[in-house]
ZATIDREN-313485 format. One record per residue (C-alpha): residue number from 1; x, y, z. Coordinates in steps of 0.2 Angstrom, whole numbers, plus 5000, padded with zeros to 4 digits. Example, Ala and Ser with C-alpha at 12.3 -4.5 7.8 and 13.67 -1.06 7.14 Angstrom:
BEGIN
<rec><nr>1</nr><px>5062</px><py>4978</py><pz>5039</pz></rec>
<rec><nr>2</nr><px>5068</px><py>4995</py><pz>5036</pz></rec>
END
This chain:
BEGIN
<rec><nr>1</nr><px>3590</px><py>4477</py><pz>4725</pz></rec>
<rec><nr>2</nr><px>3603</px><py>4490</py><pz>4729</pz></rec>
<rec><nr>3</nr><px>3614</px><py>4498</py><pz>4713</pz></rec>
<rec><nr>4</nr><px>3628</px><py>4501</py><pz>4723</pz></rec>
<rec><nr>5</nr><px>3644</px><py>4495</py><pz>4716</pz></rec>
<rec><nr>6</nr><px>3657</px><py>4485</py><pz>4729</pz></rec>
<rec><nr>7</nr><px>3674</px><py>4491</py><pz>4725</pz></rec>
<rec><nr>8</nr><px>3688</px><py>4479</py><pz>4727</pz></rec>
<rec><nr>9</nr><px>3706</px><py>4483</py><pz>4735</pz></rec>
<rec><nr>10</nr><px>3714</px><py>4487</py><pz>4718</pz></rec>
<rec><nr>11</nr><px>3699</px><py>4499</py><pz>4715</pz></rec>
<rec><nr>12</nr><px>3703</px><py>4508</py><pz>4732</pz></rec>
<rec><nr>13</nr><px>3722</px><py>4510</py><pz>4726</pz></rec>
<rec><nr>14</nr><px>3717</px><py>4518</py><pz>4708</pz></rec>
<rec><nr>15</nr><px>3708</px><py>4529</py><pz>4717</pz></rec>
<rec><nr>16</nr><px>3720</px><py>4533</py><pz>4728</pz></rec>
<rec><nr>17</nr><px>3732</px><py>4535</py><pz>4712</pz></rec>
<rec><nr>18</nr><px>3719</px><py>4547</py><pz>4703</pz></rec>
<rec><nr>19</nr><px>3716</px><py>4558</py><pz>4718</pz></rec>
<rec><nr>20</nr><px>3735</px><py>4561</py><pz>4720</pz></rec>
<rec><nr>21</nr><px>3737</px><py>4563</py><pz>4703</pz></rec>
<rec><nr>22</nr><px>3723</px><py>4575</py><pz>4702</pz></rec>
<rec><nr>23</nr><px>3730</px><py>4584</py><pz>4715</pz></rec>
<rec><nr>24</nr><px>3749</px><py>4585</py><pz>4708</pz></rec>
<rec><nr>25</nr><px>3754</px><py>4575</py><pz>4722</pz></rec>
<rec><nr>26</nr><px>3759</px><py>4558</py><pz>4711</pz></rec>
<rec><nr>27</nr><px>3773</px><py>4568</py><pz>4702</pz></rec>
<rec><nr>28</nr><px>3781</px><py>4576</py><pz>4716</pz></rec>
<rec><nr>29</nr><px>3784</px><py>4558</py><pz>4721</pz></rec>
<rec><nr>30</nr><px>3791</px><py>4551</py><pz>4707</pz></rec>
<rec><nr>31</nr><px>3804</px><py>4567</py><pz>4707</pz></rec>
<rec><nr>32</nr><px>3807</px><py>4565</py><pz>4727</pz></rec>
<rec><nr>33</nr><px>3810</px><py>4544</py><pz>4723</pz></rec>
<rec><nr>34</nr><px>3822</px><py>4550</py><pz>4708</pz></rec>
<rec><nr>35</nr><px>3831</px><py>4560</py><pz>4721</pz></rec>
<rec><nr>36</nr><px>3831</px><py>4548</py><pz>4732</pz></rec>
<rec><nr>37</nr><px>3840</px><py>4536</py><pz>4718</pz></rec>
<rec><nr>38</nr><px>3854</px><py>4549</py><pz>4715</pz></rec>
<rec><nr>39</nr><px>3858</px><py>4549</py><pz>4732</pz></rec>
<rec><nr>40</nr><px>3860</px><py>4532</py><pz>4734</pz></rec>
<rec><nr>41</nr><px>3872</px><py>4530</py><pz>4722</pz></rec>
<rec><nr>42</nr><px>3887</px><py>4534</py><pz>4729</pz></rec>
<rec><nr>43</nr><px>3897</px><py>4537</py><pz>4713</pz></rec>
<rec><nr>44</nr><px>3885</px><py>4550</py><pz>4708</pz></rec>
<rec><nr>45</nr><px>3886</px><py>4560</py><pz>4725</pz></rec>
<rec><nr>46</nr><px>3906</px><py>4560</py><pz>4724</pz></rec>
<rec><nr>47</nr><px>3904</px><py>4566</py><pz>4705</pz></rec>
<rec><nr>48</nr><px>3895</px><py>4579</py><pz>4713</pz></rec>
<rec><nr>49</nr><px>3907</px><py>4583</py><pz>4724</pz></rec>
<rec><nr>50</nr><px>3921</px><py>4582</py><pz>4714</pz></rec>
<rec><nr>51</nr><px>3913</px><py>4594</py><pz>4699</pz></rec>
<rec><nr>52</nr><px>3908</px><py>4609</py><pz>4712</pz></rec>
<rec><nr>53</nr><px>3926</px><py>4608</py><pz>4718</pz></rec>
<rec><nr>54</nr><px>3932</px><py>4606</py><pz>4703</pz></rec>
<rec><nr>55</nr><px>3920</px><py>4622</py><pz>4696</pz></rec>
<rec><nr>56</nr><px>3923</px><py>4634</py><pz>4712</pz></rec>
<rec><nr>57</nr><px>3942</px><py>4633</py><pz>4711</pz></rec>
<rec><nr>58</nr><px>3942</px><py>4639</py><pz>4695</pz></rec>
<rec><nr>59</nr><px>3928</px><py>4651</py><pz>4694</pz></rec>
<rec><nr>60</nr><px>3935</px><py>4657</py><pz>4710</pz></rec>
<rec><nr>61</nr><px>3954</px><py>4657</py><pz>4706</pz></rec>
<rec><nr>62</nr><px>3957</px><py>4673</py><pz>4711</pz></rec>
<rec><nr>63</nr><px>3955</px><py>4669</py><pz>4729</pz></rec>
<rec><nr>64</nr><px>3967</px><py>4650</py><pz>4729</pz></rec>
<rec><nr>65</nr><px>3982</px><py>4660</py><pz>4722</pz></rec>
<rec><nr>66</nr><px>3991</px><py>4676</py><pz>4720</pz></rec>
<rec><nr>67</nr><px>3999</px><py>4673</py><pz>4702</pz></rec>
<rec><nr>68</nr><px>3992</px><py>4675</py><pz>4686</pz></rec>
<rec><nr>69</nr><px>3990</px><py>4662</py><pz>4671</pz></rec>
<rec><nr>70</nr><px>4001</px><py>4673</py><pz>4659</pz></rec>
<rec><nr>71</nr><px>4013</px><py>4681</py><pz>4674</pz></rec>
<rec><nr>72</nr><px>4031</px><py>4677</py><pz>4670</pz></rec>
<rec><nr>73</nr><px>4046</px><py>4675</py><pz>4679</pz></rec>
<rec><nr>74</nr><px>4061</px><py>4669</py><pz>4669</pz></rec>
<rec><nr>75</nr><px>4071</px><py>4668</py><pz>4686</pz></rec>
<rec><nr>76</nr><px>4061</px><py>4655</py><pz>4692</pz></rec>
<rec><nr>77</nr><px>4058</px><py>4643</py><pz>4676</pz></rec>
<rec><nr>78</nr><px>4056</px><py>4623</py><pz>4678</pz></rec>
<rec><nr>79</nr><px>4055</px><py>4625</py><pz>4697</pz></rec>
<rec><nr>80</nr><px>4051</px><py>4611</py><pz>4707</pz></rec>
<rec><nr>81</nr><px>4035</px><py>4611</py><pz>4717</pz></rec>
<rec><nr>82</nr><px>4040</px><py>4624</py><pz>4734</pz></rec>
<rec><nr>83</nr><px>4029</px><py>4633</py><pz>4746</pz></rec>
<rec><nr>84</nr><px>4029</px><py>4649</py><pz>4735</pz></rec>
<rec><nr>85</nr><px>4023</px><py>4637</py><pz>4719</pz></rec>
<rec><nr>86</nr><px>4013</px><py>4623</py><pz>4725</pz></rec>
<rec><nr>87</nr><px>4017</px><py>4614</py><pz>4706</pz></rec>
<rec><nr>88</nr><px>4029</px><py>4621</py><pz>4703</pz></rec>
<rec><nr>89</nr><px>4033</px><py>4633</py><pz>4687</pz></rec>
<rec><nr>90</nr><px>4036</px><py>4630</py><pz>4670</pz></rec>
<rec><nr>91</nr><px>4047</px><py>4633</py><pz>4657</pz></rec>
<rec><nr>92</nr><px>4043</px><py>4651</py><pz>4656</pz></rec>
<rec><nr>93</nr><px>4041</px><py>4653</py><pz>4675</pz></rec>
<rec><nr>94</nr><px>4022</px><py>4653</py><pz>4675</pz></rec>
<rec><nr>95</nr><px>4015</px><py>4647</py><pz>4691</pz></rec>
<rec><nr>96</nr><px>4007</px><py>4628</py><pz>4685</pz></rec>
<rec><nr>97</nr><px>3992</px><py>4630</py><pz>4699</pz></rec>
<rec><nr>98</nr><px>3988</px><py>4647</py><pz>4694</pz></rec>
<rec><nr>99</nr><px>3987</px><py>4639</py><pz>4675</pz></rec>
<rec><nr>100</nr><px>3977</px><py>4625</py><pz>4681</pz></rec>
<rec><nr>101</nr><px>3962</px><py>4635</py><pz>4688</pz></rec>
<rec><nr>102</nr><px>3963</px><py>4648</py><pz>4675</pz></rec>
<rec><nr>103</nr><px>3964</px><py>4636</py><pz>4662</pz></rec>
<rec><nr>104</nr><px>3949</px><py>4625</py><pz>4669</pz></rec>
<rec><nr>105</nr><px>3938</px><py>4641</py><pz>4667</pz></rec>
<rec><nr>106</nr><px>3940</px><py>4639</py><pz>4648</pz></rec>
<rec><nr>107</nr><px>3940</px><py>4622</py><pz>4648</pz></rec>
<rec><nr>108</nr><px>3926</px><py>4620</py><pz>4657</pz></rec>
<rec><nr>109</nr><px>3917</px><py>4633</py><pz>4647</pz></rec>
<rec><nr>110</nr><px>3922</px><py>4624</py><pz>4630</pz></rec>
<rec><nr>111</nr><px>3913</px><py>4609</py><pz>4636</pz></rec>
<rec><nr>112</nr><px>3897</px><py>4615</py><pz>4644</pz></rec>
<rec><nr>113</nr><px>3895</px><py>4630</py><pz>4631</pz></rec>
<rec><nr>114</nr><px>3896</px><py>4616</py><pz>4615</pz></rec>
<rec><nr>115</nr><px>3886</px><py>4603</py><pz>4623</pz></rec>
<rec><nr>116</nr><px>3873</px><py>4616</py><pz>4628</pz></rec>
<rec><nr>117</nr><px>3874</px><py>4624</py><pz>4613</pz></rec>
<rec><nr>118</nr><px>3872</px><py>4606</py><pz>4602</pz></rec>
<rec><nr>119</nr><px>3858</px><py>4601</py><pz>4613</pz></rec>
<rec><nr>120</nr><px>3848</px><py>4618</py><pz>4609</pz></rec>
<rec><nr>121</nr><px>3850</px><py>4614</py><pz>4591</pz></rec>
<rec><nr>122</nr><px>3848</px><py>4596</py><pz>4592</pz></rec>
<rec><nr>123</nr><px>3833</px><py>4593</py><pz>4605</pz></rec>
<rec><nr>124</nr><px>3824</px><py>4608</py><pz>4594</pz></rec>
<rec><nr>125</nr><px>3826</px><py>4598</py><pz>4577</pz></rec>
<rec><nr>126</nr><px>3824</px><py>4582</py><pz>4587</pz></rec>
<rec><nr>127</nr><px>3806</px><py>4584</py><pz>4595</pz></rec>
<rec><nr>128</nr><px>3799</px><py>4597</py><pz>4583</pz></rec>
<rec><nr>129</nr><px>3802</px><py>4585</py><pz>4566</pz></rec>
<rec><nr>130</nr><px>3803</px><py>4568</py><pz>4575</pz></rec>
<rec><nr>131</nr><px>3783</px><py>4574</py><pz>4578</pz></rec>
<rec><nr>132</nr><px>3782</px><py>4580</py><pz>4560</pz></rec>
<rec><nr>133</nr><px>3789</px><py>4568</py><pz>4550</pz></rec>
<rec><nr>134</nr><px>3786</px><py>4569</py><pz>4533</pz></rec>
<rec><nr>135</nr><px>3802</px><py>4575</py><pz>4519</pz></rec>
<rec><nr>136</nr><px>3808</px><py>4588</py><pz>4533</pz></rec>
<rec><nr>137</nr><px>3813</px><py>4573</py><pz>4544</pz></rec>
<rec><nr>138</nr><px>3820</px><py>4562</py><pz>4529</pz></rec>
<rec><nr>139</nr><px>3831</px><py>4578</py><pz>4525</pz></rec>
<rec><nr>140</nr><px>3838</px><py>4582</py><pz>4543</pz></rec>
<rec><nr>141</nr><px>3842</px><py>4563</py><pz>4546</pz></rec>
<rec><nr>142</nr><px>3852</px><py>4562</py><pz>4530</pz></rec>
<rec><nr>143</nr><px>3858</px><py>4577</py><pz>4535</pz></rec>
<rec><nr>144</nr><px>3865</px><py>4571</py><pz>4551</pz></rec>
<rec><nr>145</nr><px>3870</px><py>4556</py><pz>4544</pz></rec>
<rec><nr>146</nr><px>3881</px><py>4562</py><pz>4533</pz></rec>
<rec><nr>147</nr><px>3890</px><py>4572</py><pz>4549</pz></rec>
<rec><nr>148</nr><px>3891</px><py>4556</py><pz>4556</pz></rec>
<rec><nr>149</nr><px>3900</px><py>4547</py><pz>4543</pz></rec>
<rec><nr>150</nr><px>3915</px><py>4554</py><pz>4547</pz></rec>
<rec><nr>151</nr><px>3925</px><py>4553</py><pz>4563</pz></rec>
<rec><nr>152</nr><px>3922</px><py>4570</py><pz>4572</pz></rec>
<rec><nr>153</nr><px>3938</px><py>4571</py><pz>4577</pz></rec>
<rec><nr>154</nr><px>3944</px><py>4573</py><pz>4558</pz></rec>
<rec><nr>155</nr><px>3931</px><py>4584</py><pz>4554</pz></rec>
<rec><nr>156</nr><px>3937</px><py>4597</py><pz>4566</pz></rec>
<rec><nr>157</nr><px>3956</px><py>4593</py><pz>4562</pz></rec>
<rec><nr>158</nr><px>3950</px><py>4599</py><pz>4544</pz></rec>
<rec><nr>159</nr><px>3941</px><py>4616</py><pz>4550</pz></rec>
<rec><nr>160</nr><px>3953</px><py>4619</py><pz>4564</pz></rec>
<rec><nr>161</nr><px>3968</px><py>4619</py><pz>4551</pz></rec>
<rec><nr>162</nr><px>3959</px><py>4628</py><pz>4538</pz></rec>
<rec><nr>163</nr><px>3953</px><py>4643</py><pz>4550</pz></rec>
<rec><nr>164</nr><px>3960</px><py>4654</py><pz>4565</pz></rec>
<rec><nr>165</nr><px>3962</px><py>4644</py><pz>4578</pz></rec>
<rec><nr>166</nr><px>3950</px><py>4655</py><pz>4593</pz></rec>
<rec><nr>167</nr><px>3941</px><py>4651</py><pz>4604</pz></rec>
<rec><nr>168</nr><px>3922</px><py>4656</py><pz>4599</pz></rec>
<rec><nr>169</nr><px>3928</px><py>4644</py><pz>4582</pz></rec>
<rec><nr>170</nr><px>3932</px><py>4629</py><pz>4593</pz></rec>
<rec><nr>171</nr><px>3914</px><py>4631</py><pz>4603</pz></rec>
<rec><nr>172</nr><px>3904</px><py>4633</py><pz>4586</pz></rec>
<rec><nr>173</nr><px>3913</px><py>4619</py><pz>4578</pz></rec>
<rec><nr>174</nr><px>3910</px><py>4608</py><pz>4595</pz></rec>
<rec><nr>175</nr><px>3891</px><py>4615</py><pz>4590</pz></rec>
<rec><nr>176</nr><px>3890</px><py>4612</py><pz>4571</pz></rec>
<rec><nr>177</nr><px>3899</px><py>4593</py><pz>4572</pz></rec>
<rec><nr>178</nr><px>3890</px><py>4588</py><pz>4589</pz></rec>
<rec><nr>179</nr><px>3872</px><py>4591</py><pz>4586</pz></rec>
<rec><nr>180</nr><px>3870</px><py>4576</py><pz>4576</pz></rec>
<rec><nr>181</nr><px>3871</px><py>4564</py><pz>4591</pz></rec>
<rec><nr>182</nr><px>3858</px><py>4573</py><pz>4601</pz></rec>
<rec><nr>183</nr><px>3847</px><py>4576</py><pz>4587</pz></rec>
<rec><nr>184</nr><px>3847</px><py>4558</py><pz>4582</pz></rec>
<rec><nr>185</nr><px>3846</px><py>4553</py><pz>4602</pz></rec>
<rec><nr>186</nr><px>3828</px><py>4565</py><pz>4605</pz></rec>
<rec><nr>187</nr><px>3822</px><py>4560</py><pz>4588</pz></rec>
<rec><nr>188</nr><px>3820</px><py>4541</py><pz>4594</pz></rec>
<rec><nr>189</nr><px>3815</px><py>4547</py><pz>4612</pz></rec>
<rec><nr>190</nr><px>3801</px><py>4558</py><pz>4603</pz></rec>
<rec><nr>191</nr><px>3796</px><py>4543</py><pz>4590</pz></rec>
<rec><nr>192</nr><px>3791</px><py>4532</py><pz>4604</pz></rec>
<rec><nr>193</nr><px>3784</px><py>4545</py><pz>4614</pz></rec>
<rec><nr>194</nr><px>3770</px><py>4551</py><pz>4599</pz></rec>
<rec><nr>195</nr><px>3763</px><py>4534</py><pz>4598</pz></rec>
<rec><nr>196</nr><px>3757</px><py>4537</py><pz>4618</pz></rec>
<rec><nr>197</nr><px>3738</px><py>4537</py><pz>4620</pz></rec>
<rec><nr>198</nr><px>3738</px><py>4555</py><pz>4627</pz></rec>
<rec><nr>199</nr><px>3747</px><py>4563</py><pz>4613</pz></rec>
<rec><nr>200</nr><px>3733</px><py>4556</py><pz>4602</pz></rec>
<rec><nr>201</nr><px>3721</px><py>4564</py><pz>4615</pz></rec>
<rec><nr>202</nr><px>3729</px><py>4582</py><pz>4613</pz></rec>
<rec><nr>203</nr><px>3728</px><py>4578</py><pz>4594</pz></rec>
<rec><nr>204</nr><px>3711</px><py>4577</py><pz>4597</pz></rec>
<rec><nr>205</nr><px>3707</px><py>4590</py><pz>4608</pz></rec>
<rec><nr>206</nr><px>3715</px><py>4601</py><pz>4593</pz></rec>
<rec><nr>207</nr><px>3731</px><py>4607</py><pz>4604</pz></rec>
<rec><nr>208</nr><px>3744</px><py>4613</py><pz>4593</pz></rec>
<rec><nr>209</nr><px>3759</px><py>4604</py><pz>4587</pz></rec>
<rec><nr>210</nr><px>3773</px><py>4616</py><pz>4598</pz></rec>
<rec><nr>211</nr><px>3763</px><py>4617</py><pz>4612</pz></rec>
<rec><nr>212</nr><px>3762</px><py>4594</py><pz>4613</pz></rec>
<rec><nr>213</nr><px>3782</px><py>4598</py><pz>4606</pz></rec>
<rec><nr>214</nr><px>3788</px><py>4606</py><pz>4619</pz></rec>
<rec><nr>215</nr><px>3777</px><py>4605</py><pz>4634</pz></rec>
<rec><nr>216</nr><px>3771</px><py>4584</py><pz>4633</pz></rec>
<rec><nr>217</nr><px>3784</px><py>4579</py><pz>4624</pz></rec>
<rec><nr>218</nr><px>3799</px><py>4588</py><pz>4632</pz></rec>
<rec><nr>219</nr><px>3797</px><py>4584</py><pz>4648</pz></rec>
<rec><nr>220</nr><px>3796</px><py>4565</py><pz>4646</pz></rec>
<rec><nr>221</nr><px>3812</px><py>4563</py><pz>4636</pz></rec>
<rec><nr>222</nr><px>3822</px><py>4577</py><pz>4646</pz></rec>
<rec><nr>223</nr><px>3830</px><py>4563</py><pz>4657</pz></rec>
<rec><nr>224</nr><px>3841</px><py>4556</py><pz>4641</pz></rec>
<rec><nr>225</nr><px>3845</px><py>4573</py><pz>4636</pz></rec>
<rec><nr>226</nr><px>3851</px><py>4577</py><pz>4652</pz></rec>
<rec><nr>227</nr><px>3864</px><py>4562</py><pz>4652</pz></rec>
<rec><nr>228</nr><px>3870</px><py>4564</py><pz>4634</pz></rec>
<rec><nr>229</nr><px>3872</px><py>4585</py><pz>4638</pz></rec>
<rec><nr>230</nr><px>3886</px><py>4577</py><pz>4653</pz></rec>
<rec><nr>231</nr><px>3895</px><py>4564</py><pz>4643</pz></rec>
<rec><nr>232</nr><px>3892</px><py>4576</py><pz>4629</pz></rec>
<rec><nr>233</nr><px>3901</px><py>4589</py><pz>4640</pz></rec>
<rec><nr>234</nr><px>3917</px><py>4578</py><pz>4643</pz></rec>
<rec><nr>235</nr><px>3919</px><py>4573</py><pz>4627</pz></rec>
<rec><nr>236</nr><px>3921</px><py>4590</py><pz>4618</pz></rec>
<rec><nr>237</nr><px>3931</px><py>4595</py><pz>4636</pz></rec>
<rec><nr>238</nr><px>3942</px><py>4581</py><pz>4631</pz></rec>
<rec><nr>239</nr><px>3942</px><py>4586</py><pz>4613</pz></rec>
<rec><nr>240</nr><px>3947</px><py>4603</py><pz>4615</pz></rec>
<rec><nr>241</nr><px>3963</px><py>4596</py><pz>4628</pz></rec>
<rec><nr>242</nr><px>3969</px><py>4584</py><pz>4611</pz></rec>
<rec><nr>243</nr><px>3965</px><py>4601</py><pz>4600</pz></rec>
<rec><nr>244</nr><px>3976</px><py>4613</py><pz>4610</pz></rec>
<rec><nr>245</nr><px>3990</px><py>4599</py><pz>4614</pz></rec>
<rec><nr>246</nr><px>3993</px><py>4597</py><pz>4595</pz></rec>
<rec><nr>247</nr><px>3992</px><py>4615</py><pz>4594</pz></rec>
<rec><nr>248</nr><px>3975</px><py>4616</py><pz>4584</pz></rec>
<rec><nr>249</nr><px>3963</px><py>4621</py><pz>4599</pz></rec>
<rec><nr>250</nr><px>3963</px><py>4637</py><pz>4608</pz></rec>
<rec><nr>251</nr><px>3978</px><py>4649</py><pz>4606</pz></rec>
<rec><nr>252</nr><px>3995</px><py>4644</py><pz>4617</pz></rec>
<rec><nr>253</nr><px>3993</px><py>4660</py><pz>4627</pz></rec>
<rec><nr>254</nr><px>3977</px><py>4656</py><pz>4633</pz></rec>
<rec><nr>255</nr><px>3977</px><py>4643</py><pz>4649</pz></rec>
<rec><nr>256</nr><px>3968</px><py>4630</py><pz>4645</pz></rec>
<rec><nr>257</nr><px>3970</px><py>4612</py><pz>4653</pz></rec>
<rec><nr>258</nr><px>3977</px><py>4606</py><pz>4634</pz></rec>
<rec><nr>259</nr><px>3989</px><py>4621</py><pz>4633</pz></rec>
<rec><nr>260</nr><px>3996</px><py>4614</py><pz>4648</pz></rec>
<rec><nr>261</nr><px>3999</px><py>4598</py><pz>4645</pz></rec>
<rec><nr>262</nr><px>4009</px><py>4603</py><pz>4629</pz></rec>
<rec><nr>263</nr><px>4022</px><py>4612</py><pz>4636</pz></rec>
<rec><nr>264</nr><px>4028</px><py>4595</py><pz>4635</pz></rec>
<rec><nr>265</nr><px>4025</px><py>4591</py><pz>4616</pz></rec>
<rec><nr>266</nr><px>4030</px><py>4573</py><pz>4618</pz></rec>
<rec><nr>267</nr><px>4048</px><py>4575</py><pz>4625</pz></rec>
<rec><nr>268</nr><px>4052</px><py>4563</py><pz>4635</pz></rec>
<rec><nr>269</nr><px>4066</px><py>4572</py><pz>4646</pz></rec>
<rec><nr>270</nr><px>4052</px><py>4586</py><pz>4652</pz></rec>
<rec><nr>271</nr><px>4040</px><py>4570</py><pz>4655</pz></rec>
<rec><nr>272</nr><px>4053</px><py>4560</py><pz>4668</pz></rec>
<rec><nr>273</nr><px>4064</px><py>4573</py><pz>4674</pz></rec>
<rec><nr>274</nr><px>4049</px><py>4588</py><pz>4676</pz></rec>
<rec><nr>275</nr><px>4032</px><py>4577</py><pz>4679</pz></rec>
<rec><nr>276</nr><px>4026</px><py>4594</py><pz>4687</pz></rec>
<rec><nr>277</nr><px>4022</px><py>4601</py><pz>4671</pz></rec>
<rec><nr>278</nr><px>4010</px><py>4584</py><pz>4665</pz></rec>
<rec><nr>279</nr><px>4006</px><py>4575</py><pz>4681</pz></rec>
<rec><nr>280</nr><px>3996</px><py>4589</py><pz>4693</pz></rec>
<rec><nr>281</nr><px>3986</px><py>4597</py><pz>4676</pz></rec>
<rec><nr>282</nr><px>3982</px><py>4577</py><pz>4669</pz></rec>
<rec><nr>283</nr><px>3976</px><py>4573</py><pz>4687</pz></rec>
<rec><nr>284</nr><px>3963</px><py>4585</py><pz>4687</pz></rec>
<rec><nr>285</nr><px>3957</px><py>4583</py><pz>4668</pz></rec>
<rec><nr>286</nr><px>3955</px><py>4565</py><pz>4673</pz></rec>
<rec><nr>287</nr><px>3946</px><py>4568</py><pz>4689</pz></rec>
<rec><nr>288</nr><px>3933</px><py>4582</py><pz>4679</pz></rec>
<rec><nr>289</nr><px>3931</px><py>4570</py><pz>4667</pz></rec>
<rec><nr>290</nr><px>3927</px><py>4556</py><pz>4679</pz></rec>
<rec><nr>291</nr><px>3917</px><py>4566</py><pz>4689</pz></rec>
<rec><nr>292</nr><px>3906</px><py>4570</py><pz>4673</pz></rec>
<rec><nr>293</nr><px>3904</px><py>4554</py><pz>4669</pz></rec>
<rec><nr>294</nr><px>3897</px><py>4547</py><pz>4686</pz></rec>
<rec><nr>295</nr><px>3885</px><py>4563</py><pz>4688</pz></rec>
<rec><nr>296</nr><px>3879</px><py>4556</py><pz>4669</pz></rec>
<rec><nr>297</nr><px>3877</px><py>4538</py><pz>4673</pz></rec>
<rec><nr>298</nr><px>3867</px><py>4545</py><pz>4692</pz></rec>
<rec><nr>299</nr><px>3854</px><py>4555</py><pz>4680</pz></rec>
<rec><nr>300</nr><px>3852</px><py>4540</py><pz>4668</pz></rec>
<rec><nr>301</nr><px>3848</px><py>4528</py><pz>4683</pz></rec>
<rec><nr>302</nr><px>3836</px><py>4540</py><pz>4692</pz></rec>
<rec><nr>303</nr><px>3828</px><py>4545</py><pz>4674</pz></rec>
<rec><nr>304</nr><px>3823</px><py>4526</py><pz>4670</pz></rec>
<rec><nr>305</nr><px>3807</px><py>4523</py><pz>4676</pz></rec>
<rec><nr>306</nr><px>3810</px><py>4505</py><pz>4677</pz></rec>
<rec><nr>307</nr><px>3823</px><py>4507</py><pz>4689</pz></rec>
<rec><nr>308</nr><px>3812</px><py>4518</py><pz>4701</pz></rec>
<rec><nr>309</nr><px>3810</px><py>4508</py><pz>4715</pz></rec>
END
């Protein structure tokens, strides 16, 4: 009687499975079918677009006009879009496009530098004591709740009013009142993730606790944090546009998108008879924004493994 064993189809296919996996084969797969998943989503590909263009005009502002954000020319104040000002100029003479690209260099920076710089803090907490758990993770969650018990907005407006408004305060208050979210977000991607058979397996093989942190763990929840690092990036953008139009964000001689738009500081005569000083500036906060927001929603559609097809 012969001991061999007949394998049946699905056998054949696990071991198929296994031999790719082994040979690291399975996972460049999974990356090229996520890939695929961005590109098919249209949205996402024109937020794409959108955001370089957006990014190399104003890291490149130099080369797309030949005034400065603070250059003056009283001669020329509230002009009318012409050739020689493509938006035209504003009360002060300062040519709006040059204003625009400068000012989305700070803008910009705002935005990724807090979101960044909340998800550092954040992610660290998150994984590392969401593992843990224990009094350290009671602490740090009533901690964060506590942040998140009052509107974020307010919060800043406090701070903002009680320091000098800069812009390295602005970043770090983005940091200090945006970490919460992200920490709270990681924690419950990390609290699912330690139940996993295999973490139990490196807890057994006597791996150590940063290494399954950051080198198991990480990897599987780093699709979420991506997507809340880009909507994370809009919001404080946005925020820092509402700060500096109400005169609480970065300083008024610094170009940013929200010093921009308050030159008009609610008057309704500048906002009908000089749209140029609103209209051009608003468009492209909107289309950034926008842009942001589909490249998040593309990441969270590739990153869900139940929507790999």
């Amino acid at each position: 009687m012969s001991n061999t064993i007949r394998k049946t189809a699905l056998d054949r296919k696990m071991d198929r499975l296994l031999a790719l996996e082994e040979q690291g084969q399975l996972k460049t797969n999974l990356k090229s079918r996520a890939f695929r998943k961005i590109l098919a989503n249209k949205l996402a590909v024109l937020g794409v677009v959108l955001f370089t263009i957006i990014v190399l005009l104003s890291v490149a502002a130099p080369l797309f006009t030949k005034f400065s954000s603070t250059q003056l020319d009283l001669r020329s104040m509230l002009t009318a879009p012409n050739e020689t000002h493509l938006f035209g100029t504003d009360q002060l003479g300062r040519d709006i496009w040059a204003r625009m690209l400068y000012g989305g260099r700070i803008s910009i920076l705002v935005g990724f530098g807090s979101a960044i710089g909340a998800a550092l803090i954040g992610v660290t907490l998150g994984i590392y004591v969401g593992y843990k758990g224990g009094w350290l993770d009671s602490i740090i969650l009533k901690f964060s709740e506590i942040f998140m018990a009052f509107p974020q907005i307010i919060i800043i407006l406090i701070v903002m009013a009680i320091t000098k408004a800069s812009l390295t305060n602005i970043v770090v208050i983005f940091i200090l009142t945006g970490w919460p979210s992200m920490y709270r977000m990681t924690r419950s991607q990390i609290l699912s993730i330690k139940e996993q058979d295999y973490i139990q397996a490196l807890r057994a093989f006597g791996i150590g606790d940063l290494k399954i942190c950051f080198k198991h763990m990480l990897p599987n929840a780093i699709g979420p944090i991506f997507v809340n690092i880009t909507l994370s990036t809009a919001m404080f953008i946005l925020q820092e546009s509402a700060l500096s139009y109400l005169g609480l964000g970065v300083p008024p001689e610094v170009a940013t998108w929200g010093n921009i738009l308050n030159i008009v500081n609610g008057r309704f005569d500048y906002i009908q008879q000089y749209w140029w000083l609103w209209v051009p500036t608003g468009a492209m906060l909107t289309i950034f924004i926008l842009a942001i927001n589909f490249i998040g929603d593309g990441l969270r559609d590739a990153s869900d493994p139940t929507q790999l097809g």
